[in-house]
NUFIFI-864071 format. One record per atom (N, C-alpha, C, O): residue in three letters; z, y, x. Coordinates in pm, whole numbers, plus 50000, padded with zeros to 5 digits. Atoms other than C-alpha are relative to their C-alpha. Example, Ala and Ser with C-alpha at 12.3 -4.5 7.8 and 13.67 -1.06 7.14 Angstrom:
BEGIN
Ala500004988150089;Ala507804955051230;Ala500005012050090;Ala500665011850194;Ser499944988149918;Ser507144989451367;Ser500735010949923;Ser500905022049974;
//
This chain:
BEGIN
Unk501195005650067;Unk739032301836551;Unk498795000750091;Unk497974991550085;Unk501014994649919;Unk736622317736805;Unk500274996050139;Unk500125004650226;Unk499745003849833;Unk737522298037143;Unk499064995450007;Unk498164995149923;Unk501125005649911;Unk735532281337383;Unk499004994349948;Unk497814994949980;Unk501425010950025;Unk733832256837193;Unk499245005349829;Unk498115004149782;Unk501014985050088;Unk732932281336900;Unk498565006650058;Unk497455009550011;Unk501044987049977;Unk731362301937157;Unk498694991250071;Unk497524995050087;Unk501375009849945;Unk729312270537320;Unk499235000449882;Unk498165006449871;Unk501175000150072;Unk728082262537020;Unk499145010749955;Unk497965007749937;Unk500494993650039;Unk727042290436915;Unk498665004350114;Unk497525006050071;Unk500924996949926;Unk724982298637189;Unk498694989350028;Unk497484991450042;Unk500595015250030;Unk723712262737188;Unk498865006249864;Unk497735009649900;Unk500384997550038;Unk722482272436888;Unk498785011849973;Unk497775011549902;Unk501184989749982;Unk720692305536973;Unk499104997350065;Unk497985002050043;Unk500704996549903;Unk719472294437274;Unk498844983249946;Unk498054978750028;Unk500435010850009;Unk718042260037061;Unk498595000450042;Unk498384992350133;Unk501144998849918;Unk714382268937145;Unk499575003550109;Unk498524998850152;Unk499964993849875;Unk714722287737449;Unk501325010650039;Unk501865020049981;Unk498534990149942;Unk717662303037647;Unk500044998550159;Unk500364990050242;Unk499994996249798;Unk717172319538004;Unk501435003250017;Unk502255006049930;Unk497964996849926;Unk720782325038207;Unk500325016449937;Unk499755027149953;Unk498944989550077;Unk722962349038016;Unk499345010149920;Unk499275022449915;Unk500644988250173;Unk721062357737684;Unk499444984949943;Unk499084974149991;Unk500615016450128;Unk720042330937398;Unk498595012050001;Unk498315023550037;Unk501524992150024;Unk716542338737308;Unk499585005949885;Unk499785000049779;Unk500144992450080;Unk715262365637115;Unk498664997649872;Unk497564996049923;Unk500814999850114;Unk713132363236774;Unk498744999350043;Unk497894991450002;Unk501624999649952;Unk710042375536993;Unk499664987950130;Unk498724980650162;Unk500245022049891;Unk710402343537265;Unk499834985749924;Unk499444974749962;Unk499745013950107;Unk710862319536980;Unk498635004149932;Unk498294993949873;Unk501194997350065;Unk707642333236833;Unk499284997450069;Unk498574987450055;Unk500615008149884;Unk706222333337148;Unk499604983350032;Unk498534977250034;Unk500085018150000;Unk706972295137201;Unk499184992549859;Unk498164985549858;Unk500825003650133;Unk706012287336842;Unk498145000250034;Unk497334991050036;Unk501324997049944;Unk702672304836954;Unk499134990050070;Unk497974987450038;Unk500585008849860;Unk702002280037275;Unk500104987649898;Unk499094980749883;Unk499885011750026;Unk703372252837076;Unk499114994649854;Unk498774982849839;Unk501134999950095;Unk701172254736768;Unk498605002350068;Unk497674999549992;Unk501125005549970;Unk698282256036989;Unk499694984550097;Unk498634978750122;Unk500315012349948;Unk699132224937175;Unk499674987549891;Unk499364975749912;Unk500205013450084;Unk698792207036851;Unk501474996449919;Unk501524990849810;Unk498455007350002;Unk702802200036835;Unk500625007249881;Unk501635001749838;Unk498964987350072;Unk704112229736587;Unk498865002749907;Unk497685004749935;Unk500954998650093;Unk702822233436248;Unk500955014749905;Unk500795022649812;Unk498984989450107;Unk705282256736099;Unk499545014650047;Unk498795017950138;Unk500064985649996;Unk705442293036058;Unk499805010350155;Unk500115002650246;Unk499764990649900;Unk705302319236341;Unk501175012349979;Unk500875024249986;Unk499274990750047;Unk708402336436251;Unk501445002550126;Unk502465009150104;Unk499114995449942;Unk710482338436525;Unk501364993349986;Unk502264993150071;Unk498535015350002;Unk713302311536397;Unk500184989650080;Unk499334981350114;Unk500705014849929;Unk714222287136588;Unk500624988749924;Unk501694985149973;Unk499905005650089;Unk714552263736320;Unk499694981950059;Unk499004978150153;Unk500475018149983;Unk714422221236318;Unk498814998450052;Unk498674991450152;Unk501185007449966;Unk710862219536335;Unk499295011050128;Unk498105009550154;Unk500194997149877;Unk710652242536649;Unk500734994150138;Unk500584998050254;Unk498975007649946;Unk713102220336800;Unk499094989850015;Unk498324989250111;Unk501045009550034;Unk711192193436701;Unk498894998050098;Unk498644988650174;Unk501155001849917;Unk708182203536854;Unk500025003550163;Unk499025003350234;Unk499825001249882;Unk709922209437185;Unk499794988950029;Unk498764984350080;Unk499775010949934;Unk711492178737231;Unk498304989750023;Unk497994981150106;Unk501065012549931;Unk707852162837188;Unk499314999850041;Unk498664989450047;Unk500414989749904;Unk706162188837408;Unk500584992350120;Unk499844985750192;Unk499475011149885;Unk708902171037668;Unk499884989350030;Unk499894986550150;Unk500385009450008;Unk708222138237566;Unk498314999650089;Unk497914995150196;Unk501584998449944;Unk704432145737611;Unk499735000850171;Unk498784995550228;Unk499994997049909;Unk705402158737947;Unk500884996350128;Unk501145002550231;Unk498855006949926;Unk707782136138103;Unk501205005150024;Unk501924999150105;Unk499074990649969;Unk710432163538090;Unk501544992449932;Unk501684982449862;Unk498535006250117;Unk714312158037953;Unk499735008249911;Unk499565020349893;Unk499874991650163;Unk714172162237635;Unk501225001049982;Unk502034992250008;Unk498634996150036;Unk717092180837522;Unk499415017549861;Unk500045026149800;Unk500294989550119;Unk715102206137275;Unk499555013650061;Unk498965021549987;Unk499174984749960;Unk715742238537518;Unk498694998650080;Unk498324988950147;Unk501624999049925;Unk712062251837648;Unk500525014550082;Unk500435026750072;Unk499084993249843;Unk714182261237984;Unk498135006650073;Unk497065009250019;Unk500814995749915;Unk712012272238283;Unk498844986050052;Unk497694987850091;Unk501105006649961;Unk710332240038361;Unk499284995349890;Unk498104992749915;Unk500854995450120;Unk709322237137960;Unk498995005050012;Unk497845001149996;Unk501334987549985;Unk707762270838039;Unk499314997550078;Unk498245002650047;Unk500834999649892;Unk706122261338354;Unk499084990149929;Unk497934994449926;Unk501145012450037;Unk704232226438186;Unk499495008449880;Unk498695002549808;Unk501054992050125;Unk702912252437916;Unk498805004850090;Unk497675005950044;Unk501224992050000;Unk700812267838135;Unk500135019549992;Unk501075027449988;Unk500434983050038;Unk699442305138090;Unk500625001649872;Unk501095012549837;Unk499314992150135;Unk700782302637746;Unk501995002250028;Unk502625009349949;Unk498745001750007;Unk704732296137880;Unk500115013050119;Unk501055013050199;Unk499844987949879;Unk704052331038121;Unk499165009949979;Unk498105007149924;Unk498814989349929;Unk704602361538198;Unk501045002649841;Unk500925001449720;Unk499284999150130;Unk707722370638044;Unk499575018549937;Unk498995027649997;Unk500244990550087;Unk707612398137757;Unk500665010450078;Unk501785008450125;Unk499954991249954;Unk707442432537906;Unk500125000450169;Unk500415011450216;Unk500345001849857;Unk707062423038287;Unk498895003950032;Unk498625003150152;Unk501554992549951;Unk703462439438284;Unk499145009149881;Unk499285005849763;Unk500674992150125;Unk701202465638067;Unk499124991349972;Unk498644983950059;Unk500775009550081;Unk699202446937830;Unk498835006049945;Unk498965012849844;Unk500624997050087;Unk695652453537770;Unk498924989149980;Unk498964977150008;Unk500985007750015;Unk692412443837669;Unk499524988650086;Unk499094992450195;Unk500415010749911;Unk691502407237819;Unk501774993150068;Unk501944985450163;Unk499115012649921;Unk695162393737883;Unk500134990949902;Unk499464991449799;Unk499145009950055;Unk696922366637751;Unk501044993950039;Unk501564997250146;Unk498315000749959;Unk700232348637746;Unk500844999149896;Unk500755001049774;Unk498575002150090;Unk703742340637662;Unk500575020549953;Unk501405026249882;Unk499794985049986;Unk703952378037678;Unk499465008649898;Unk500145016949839;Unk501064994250099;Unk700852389937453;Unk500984993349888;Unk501775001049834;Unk499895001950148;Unk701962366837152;Unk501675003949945;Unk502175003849833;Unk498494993650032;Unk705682380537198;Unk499335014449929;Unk499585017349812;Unk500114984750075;Unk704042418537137;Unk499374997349919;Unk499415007249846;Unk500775000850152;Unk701692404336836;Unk501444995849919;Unk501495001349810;Unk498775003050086;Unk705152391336690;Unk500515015749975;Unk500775019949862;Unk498634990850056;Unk707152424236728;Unk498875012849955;Unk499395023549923;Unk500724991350034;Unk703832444936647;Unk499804994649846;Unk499225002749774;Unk500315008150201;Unk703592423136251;Unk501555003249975;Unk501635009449869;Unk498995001250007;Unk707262423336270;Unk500645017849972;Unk501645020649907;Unk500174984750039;Unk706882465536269;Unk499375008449914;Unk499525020349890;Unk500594992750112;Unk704412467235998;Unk498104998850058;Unk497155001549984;Unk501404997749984;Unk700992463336227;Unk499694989950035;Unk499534988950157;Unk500955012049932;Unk699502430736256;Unk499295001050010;Unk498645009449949;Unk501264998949944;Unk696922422536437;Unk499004985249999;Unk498284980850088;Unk500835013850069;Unk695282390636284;Unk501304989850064;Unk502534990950064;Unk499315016349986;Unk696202352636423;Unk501045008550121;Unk500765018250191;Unk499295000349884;Unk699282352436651;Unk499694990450105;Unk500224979350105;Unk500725011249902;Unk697602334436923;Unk499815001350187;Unk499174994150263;Unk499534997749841;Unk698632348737292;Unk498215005050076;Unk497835003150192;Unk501384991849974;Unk694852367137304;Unk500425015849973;Unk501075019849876;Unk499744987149989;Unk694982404437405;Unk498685004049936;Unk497945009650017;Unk501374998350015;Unk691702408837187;Unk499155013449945;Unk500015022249952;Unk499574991550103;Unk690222436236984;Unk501205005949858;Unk501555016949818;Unk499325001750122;Unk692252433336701;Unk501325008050030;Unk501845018249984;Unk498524997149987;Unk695472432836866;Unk499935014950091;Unk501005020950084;Unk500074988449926;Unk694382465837105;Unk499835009849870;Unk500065021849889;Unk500064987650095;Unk693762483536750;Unk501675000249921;Unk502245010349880;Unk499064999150052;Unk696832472236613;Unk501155009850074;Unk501725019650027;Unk499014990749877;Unk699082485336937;Unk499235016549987;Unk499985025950013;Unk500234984749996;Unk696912519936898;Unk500895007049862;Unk501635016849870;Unk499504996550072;Unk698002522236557;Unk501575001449965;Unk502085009449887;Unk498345001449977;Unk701862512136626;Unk499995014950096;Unk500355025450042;Unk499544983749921;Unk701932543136930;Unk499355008449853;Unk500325011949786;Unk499734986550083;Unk700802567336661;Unk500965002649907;Unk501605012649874;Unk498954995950115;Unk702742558836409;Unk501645004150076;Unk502535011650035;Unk498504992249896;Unk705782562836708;Unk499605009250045;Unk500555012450117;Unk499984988149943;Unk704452593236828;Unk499304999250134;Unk499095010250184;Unk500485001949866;Unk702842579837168;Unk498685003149974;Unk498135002749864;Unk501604998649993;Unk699282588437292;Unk499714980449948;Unk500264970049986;Unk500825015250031;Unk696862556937091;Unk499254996250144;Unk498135000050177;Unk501385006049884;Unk695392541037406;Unk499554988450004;Unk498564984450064;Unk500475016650040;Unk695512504737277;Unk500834990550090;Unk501004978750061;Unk499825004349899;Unk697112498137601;Unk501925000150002;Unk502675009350035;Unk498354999249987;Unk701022484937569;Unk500764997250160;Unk500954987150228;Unk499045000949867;Unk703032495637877;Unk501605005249970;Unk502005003349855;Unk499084999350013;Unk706422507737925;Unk500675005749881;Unk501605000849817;Unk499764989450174;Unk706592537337608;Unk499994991049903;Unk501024990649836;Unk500305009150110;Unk705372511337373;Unk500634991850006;Unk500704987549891;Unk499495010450024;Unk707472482837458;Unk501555006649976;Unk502244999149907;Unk498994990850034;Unk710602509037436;Unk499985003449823;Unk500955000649754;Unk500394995550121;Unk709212522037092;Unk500524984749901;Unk501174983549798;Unk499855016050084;Unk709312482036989;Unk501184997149945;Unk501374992849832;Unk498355003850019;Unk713222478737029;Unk500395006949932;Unk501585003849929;Unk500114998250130;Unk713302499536734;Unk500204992349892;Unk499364983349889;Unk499865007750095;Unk714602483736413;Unk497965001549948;Unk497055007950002;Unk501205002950069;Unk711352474336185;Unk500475014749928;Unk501555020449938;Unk500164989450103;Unk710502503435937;Unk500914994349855;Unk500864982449823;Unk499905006850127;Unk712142498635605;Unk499695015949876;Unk499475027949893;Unk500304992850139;Unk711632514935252;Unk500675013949990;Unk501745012449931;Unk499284988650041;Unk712872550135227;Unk500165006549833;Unk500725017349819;Unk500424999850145;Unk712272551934838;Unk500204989349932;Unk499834979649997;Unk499805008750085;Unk713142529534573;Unk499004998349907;Unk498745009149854;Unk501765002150088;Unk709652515734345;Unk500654990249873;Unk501744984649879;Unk499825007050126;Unk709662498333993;Unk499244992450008;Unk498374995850087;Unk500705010149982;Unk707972467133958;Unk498505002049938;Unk498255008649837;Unk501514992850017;Unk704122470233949;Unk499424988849866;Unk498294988849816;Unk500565013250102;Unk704082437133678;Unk501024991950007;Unk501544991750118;Unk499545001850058;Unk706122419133531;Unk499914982150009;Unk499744975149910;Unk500075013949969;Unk706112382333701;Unk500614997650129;Unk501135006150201;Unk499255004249893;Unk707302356933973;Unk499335003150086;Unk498115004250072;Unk500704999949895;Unk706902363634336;Unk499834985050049;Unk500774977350072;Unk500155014249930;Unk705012331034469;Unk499975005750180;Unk500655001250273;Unk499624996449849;Unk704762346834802;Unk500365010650071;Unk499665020650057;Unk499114987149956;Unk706942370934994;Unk498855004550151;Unk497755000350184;Unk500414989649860;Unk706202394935338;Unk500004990650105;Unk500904982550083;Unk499685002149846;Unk706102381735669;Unk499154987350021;Unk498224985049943;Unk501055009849918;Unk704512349935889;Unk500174991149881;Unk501014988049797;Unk500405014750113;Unk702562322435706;Unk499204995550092;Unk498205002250117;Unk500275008249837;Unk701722298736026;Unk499745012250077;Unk500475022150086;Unk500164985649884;Unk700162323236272;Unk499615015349968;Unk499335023950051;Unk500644987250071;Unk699192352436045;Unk501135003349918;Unk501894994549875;Unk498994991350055;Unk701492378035882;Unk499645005149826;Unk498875014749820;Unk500155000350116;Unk701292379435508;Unk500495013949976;Unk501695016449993;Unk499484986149988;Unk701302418235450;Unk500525006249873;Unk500495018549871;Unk499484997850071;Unk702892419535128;Unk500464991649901;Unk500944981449950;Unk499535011550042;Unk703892400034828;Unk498924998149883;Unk498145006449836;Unk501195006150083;Unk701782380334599;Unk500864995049852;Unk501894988349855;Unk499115000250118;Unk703002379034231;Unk498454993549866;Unk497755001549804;Unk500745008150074;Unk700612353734016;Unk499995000249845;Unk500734992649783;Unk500284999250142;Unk699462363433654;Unk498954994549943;Unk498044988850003;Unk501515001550020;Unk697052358833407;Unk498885010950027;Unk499075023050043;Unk501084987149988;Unk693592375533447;Unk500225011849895;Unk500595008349783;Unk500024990050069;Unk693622410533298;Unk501295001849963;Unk501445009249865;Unk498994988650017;Unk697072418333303;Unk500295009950048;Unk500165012550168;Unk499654987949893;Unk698412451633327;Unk500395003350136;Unk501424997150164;Unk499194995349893;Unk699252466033656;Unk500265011849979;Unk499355019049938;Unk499184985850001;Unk701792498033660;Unk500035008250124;Unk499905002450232;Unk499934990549863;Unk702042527533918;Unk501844998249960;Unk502544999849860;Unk498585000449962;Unk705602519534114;Unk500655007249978;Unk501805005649937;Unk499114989450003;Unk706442550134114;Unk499005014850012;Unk498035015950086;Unk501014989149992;Unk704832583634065;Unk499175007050131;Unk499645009050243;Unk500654995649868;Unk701972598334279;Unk498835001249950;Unk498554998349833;Unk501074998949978;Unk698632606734370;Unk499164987050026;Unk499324980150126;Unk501625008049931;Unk695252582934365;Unk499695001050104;Unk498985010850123;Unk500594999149864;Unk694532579134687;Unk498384994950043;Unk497535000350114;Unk500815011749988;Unk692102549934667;Unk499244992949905;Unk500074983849892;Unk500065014050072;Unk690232525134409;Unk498834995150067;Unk498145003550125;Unk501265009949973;Unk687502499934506;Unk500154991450076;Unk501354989150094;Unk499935003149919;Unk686692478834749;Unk499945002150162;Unk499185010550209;Unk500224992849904;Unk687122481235078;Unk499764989050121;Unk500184989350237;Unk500605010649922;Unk685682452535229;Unk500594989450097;Unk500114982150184;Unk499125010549856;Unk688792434535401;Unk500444988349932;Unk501414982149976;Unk499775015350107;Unk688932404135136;Unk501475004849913;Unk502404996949910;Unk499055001950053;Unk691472421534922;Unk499425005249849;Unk500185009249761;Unk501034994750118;Unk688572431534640;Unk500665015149932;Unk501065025949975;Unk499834982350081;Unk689292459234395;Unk501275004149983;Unk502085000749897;Unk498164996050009;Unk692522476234474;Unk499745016749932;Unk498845023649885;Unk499464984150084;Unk694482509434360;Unk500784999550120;Unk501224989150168;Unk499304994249867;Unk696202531034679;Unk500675009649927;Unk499995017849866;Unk499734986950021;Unk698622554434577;Unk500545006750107;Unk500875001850215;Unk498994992049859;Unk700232581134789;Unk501315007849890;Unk501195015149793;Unk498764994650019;Unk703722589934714;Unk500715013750031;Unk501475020149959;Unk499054986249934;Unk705052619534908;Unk500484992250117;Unk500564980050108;Unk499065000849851;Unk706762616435271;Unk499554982550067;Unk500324973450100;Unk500605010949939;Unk704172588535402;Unk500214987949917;Unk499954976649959;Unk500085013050122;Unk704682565435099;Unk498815001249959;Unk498265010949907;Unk500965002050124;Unk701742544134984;Unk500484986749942;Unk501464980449984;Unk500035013450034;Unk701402513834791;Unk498594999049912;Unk497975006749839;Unk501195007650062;Unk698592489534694;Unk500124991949943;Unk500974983749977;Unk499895008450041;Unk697822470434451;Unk498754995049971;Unk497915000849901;Unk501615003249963;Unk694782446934536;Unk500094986149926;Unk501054980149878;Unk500845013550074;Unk692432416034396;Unk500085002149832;Unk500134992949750;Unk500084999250128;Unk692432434434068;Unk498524999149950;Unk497555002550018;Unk501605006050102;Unk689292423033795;Unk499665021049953;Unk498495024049929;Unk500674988250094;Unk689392467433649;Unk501275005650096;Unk502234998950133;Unk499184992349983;Unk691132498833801;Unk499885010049906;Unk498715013649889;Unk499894995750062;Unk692132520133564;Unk500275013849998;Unk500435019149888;Unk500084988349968;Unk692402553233709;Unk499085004850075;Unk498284995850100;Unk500774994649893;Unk690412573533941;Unk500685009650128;Unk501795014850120;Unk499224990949913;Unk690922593434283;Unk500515015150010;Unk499865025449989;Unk499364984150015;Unk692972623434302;Unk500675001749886;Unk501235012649876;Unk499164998350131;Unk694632616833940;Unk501274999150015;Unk501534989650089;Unk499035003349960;Unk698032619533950;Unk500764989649857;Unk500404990349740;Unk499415012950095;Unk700092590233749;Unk501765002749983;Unk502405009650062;Unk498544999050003;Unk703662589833659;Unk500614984850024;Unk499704976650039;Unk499925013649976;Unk705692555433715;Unk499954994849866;Unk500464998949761;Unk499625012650110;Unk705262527233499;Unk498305002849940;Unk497874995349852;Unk501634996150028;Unk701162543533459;Unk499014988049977;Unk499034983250090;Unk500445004549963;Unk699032520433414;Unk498575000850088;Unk497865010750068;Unk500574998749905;Unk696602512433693;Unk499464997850019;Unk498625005650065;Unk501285007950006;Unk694462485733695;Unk500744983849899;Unk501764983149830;Unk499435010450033;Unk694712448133593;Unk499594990050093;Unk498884993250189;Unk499635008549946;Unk695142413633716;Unk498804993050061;Unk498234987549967;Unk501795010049971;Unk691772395233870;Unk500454996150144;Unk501464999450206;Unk500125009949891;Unk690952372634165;Unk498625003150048;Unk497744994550046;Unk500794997149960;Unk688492396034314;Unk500254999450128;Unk501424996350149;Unk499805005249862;Unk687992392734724;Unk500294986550031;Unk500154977849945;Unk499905014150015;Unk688812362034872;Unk501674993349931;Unk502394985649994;Unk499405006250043;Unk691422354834615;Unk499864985049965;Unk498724980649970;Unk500425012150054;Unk691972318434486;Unk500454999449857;Unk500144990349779;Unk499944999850169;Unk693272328834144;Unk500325011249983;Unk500405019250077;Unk499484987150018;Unk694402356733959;Unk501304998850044;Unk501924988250049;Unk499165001949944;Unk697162370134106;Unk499895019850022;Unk498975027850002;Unk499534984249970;Unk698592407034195;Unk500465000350165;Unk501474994250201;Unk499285001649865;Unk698882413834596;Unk500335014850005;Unk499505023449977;Unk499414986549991;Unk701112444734647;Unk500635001850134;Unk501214993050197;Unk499424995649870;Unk702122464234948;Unk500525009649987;Unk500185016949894;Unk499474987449953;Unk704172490035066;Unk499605002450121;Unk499414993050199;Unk500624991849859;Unk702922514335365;Unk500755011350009;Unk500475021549945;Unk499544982649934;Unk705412541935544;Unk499414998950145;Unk499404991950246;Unk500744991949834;Unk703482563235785;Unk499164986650039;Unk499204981950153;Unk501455010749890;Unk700582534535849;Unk501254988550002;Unk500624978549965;Unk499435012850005;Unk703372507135861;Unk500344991449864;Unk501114994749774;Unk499615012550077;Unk703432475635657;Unk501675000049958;Unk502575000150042;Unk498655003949985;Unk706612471635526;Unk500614988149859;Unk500024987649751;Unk499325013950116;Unk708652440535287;Unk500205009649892;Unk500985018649923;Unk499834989050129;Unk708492461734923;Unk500884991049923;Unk501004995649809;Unk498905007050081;Unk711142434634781;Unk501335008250034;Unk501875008749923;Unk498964995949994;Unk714502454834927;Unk499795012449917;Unk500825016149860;Unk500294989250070;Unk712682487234745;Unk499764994549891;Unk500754997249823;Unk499875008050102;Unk711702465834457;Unk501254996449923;Unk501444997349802;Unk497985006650037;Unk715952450734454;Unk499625011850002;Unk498425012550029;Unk498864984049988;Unk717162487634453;Unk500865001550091;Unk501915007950084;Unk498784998849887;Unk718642481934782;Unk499324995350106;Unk499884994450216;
//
């Protein structure tokens, strides 16, 4: 079943956005490319690291644009008509304040992709992304220097963080939007759309950590702390219903439903946080 032309295609397939000699390309090159190619204008889709139709897509007309063969595959001379954005490759140099590159928007991918984004994915080494990389080395244990060199890009190849705890649902509706990239920005939790003033529940028992605002457009949230680096938030609520330092049991209620910050309706945005990392609260949510 698995002969020769199994194993072409398949590689065909990995390597559909980019594939250097003997490796298809990895989640953080395909993000990368996405990166360059959504600022040429050409790539409107997600920043997620797929290399999906419409990154294909926006090769071939990247090649077109550039007199190249189009054949989809953003080979080495692809990369060269990009420019500064189709170079250096990922981990070929320490990364700090003031670079940019095919390189930078690879470590803003696998730094959102770990729980720490650092705003737009956009191949700028800027503030943002130097606080995000301080906060990724602590949460691995490295000195914070902002500055990603060899420790930190080691630390990266690390699976993502996931849920060590299982949570109960904080309300009682559909998710309209899940975790991860929404074009060049990383959607840091999930968005679950009610009416105004419905309940919100504590996930799971814990300590107040938090209520109010805290000025990053997510208006009046609730922080709890869990035990063993578990928090969770639940922000753009209209009333919080507890105070700090109270402890809650699960299913507590907490606050309710509003479209405070720059929400556009009511709506419930919830996160999970182990140890300072972002993490997808739907596999803890499933029970698995």
């Amino acid at each position: 079943m698995w002969g020769r032309g199994a194993t072409t295609v398949a590689v065909l397939l990995a390597g559909a956005a980019w594939a250097p000699p003997a490796r298809a390309a990895t989640a953080r090159d395909v993000a990368a490319l996405q990166v360059a190619l959504l600022a040429v204008g050409l790539y409107e889709g997600d920043v997620d690291g797929i290399s999906g139709p419409r990154t294909g897509a926006a090769v071939r007309a990247f090649q077109r644009r550039h007199g190249l063969a189009v054949d989809g595959v953003a080979g080495p001379r692809t990369r060269a008509a990009l420019g500064r954005r189709g170079r250096p490759g990922y981990g070929s140099r320490a990364l700090r304040s003031g670079a940019a590159g095919w390189d930078v928007a690879a470590l803003q991918f696998e730094l959102a992709r770990h729980g720490f984004p650092s705003g737009p994915m956009d191949g700028g080494y800027g503030p943002r992304t130097a606080a995000a990389v301080a906060r990724f080395q602590a949460h691995a244990g490295l000195a914070p220097d902002g500055v990603a060199g060899p420790a930190t890009f080691a630390a990266l190849r690390a699976p993502p963080p996931r849920a060590p705890v299982s949570l109960a649902w904080p309300l009682s509706a559909p998710v309209a939007d899940g975790f991860g990239a929404r074009g060049a920005r990383w959607h840091t939790g999930i968005d679950m759309p009610a009416a105004q003033g419905r309940l919100v529940v504590a996930p799971r028992a814990g300590r107040v950590a938090m209520t109010g605002d805290a000025g990053d457009g997510y208006g009046l949230q609730v922080t709890l702390r869990h035990g063993s680096g578990v928090r969770t938030r639940a922000a753009h609520l209209s009333s919080a219903l507890v105070s700090p330092g109270a402890r809650v049991a699960t299913g507590a209620p907490i606050g309710r439903v509003g479209a405070t910050g720059t929400a556009t309706g009511p709506h419930l945005h919830f996160e999970l946080i182990v140890r300072g990392a972002l993490v997808d609260p739907m596999p803890a949510l499933s029970g698995g």
